[in-house]
C-alpha positions as CSV (number, residue, x, y, z in Angstrom):
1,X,-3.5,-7.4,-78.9
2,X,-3.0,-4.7,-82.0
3,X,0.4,-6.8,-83.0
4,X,-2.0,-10.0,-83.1
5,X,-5.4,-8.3,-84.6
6,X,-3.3,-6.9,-87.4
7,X,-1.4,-9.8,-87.9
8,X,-4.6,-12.1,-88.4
9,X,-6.0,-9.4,-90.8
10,X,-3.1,-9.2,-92.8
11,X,-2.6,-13.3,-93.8
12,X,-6.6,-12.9,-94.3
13,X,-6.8,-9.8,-96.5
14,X,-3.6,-11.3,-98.4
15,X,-5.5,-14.6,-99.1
16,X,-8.7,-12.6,-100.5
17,X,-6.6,-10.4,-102.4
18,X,-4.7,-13.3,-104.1
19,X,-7.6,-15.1,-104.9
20,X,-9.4,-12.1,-106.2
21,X,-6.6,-11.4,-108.2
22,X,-6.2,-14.9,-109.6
23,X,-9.9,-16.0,-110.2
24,X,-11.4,-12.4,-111.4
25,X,-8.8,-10.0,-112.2
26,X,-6.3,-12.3,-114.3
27,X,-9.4,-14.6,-115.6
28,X,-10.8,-11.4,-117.8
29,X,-7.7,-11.5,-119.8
30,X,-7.7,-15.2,-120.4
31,X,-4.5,-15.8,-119.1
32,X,-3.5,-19.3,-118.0
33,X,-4.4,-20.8,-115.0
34,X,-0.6,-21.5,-114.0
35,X,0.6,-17.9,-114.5
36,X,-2.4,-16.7,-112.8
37,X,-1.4,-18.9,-109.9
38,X,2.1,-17.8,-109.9
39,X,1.4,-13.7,-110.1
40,X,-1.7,-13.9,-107.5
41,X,1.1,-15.7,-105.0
42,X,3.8,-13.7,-105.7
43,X,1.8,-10.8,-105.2
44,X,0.6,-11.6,-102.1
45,X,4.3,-12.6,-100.2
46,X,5.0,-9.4,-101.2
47,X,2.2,-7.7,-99.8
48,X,3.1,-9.7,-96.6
49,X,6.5,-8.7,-96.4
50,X,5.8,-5.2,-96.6
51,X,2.7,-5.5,-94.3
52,X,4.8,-7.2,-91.3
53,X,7.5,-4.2,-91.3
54,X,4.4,-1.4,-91.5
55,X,3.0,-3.5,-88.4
56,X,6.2,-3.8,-86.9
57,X,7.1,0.2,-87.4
58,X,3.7,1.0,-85.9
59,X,3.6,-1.3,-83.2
60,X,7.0,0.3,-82.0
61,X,9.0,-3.2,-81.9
62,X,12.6,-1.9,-81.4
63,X,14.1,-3.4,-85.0
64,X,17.3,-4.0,-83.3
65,X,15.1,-6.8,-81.3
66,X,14.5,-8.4,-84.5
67,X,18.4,-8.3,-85.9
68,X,18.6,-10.9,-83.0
69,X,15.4,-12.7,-83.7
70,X,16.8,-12.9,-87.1
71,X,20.4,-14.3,-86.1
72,X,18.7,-16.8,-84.1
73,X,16.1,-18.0,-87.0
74,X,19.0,-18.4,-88.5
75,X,20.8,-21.0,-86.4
76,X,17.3,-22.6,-86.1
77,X,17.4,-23.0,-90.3
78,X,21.0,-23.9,-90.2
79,X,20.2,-27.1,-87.8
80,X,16.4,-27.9,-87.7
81,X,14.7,-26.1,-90.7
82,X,16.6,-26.7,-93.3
83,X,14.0,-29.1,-95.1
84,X,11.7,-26.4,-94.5
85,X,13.8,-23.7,-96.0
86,X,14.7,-25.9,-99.0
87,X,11.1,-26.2,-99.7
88,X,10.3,-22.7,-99.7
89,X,13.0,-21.6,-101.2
90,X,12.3,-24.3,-104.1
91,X,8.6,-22.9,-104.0
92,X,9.7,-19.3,-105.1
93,X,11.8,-21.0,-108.1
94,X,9.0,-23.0,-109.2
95,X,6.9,-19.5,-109.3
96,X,9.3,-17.4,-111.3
97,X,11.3,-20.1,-113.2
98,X,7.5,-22.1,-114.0
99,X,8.8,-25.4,-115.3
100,X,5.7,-27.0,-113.2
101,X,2.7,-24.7,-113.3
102,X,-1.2,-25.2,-111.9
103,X,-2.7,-27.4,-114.4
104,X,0.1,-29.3,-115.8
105,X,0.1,-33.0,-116.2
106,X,3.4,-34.4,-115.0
107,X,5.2,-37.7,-114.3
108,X,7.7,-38.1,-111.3
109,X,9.2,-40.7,-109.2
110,X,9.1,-40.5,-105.7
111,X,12.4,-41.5,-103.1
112,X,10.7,-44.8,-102.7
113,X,10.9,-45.3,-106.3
114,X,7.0,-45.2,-107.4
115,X,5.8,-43.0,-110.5
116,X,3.2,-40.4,-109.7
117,X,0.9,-39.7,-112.7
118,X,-1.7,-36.2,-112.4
119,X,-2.2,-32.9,-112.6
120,X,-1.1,-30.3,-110.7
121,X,-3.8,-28.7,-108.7
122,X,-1.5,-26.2,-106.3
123,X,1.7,-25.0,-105.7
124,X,1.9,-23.5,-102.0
125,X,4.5,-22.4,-100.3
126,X,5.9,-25.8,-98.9
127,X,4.5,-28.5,-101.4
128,X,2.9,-28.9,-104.0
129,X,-0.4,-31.2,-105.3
130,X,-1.0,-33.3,-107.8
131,X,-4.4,-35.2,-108.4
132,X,-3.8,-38.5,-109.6
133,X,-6.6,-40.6,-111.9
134,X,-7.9,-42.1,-109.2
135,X,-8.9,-39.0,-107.6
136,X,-5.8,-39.0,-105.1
137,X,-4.1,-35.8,-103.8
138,X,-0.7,-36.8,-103.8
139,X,1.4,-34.1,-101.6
140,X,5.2,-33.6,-103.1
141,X,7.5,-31.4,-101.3
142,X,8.5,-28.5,-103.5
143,X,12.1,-29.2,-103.6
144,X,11.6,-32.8,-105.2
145,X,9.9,-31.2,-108.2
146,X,12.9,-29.0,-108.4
147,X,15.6,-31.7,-107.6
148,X,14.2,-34.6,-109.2
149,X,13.8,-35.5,-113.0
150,X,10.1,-34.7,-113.9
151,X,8.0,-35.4,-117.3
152,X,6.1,-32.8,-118.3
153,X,3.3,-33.6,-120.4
154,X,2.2,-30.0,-121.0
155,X,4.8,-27.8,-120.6
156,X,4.1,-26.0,-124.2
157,X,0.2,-27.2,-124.3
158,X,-1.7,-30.0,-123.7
159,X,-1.3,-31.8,-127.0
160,X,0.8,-34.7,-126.3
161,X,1.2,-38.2,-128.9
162,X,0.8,-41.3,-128.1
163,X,2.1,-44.8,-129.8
164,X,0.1,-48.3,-129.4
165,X,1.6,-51.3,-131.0
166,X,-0.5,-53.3,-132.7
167,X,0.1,-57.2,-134.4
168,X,-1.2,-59.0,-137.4
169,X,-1.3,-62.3,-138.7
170,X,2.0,-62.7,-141.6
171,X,-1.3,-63.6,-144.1
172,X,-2.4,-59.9,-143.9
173,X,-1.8,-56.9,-146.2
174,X,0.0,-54.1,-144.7
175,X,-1.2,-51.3,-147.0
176,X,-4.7,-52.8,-146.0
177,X,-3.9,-53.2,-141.9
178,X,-2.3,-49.3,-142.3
179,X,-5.4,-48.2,-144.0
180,X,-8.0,-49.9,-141.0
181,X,-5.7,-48.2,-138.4
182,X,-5.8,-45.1,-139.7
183,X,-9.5,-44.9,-140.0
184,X,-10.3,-46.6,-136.5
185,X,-7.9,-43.3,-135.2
186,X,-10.3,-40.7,-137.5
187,X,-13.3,-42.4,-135.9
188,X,-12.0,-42.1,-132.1
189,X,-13.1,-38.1,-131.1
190,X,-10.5,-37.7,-128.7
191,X,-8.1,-38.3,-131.7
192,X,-6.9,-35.2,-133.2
193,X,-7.1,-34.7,-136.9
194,X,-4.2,-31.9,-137.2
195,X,-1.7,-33.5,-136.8
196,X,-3.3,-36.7,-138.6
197,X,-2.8,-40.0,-137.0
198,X,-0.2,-42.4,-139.1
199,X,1.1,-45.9,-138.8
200,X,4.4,-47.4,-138.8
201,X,5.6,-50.9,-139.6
202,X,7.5,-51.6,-136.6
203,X,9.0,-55.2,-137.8
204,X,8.6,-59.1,-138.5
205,X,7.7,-59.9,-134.6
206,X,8.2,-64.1,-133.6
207,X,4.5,-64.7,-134.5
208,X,3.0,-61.3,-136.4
209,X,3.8,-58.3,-138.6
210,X,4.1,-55.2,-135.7
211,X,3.2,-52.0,-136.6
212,X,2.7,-49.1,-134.4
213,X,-0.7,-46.5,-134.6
214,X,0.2,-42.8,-133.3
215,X,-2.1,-40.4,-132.7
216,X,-2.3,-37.1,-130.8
217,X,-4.9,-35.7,-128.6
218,X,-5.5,-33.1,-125.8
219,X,-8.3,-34.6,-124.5
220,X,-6.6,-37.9,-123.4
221,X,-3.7,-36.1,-122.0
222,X,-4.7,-37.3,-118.5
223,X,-6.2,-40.5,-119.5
224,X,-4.1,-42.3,-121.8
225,X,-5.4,-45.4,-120.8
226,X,-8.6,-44.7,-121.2
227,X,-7.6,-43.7,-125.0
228,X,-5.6,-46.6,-125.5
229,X,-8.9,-49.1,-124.1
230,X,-11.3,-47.4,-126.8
231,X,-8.8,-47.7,-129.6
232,X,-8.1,-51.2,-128.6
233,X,-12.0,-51.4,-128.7
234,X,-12.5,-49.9,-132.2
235,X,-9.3,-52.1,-134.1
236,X,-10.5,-55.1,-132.3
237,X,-14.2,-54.9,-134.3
238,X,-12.5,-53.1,-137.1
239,X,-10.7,-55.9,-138.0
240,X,-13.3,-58.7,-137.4
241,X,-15.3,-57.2,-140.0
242,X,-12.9,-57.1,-142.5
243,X,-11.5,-60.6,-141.2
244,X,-8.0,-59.8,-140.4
245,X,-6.6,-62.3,-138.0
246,X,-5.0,-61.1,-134.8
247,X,-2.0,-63.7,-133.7
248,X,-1.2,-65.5,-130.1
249,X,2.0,-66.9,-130.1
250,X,2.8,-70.3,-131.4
251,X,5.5,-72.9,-132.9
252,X,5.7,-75.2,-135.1
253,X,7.4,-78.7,-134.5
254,X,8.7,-80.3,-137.3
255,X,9.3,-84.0,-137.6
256,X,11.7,-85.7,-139.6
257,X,11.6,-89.6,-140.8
258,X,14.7,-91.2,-142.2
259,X,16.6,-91.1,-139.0
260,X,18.5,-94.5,-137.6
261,X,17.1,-95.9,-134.7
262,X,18.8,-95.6,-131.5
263,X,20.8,-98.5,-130.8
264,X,20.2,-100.2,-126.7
265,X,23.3,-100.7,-124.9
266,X,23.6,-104.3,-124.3
């Protein structure tokens, strides 16, 4: 009964104390929520490995008892819990090594092939969670973060550029199309001014004159589409009131007289 009471107050105290740490303690200083996440956890896998041995000690468990526990653990690991073990073990990397932290927005493909989009919410011992747009908790075993290729949209901060193509009729000005763009992208708020949005001519397409509007933001970091819908939006009116034609794609069939009839086989 002492071996179980203690046991259940240590995983509960542990919990408090990691969240206390990682929601008070850590928030005063300002630090990010990621390496607030990390130290709370690390912390408290410490203060459970030392709280199992002082409950151990003082529940006079002979610790020669738990050399064999521990061989046979380890022949369980070796044939059923490797998946298990992999996961942890890629857990405690993603903790010290951080190239996925709490609040990052990443980009990953699962085995079956699909891209997950979102933000990381939690990184436990097993697996990980990431929130997708449409409000989705998508759980990912810790050792496909570490295994697999991931995109991380904020590994240095959340500022992040993107690039929407945009076409013109061959009639229009350039200077004056580059000029429209740039001011539709000062107008947007989620549009950052430093580093100022520019415009590239991208090429002759088969029916327009391409060119290409950048921006960055760090509001849109999570919701390019939603960026990407407003601009759309904005250049769409923009250039109906300064009557610059946007293309569809067409061909033109030329006929030529002159040519000699086609003779009938008799």
């Amino acid at each position: 009964l002492y071996l179980v009471i203690s046991l259940i107050l240590l995983f509960y105290l542990s919990a408090k104390l990691r969240n206390l740490l990682q929601n008070r303690i850590l928030a005063r200083y300002n630090i990010d929520i990621g390496i607030r996440q990390a130290i709370s956890t690390i912390v408290r896998y410490v203060i459970l490995v030392v709280g199992l041995v002082i409950i151990i000690q003082s529940a006079g468990i002979d610790l020669s008892f738990l050399a064999i526990l521990a061989g046979a653990l380890g022949v369980g690991i070796g044939f059923g819990l490797q998946n298990i073990t992999n996961n942890f073990v890629s857990g405690l990397v993603i903790l010290f090594e951080r190239p996925v932290k709490v609040g990052d927005r990443i980009e990953l493909t699962n085995p079956s092939g699909e891209t997950i989009n979102g933000d990381v919410i939690n990184i436990s011992a097993r697996a990980s969670t990431i929130l997708t747009n449409d409000n989705i908790a998508v759980i990912v075993p810790n050792s496909n973060l570490i295994s697999s290729t991931v995109i991380n949209w904020s590994y240095n901060d959340r500022k992040v550029r993107f690039r929407f193509p945009v076409g013109v009729h061959y009639k229009e000005d350039p200077e004056k199309v580059r000029k429209l763009l740039v001011e539709v992208a000062l107008e947007n708020n989620g549009v950052l001014k430093t580093p100022p949005p520019d415009v590239q001519f991208s090429g002759f397409g088969d029916s327009s004159l391409d060119f290409l509007l950048r921006v960055w933001t760090t509001k849109f970091t999570h919701r390019p589409g939603y960026l990407k819908s407003e601009l759309y939006y904005a250049i769409h009116k923009k250039f109906k009131e300064h009557n610059i034609e946007i293309p569809y794609p067409q061909r033109d069939l030329h006929i030529k007289s002159g040519l000699h009839p086609l003779e009938r086989p008799e």
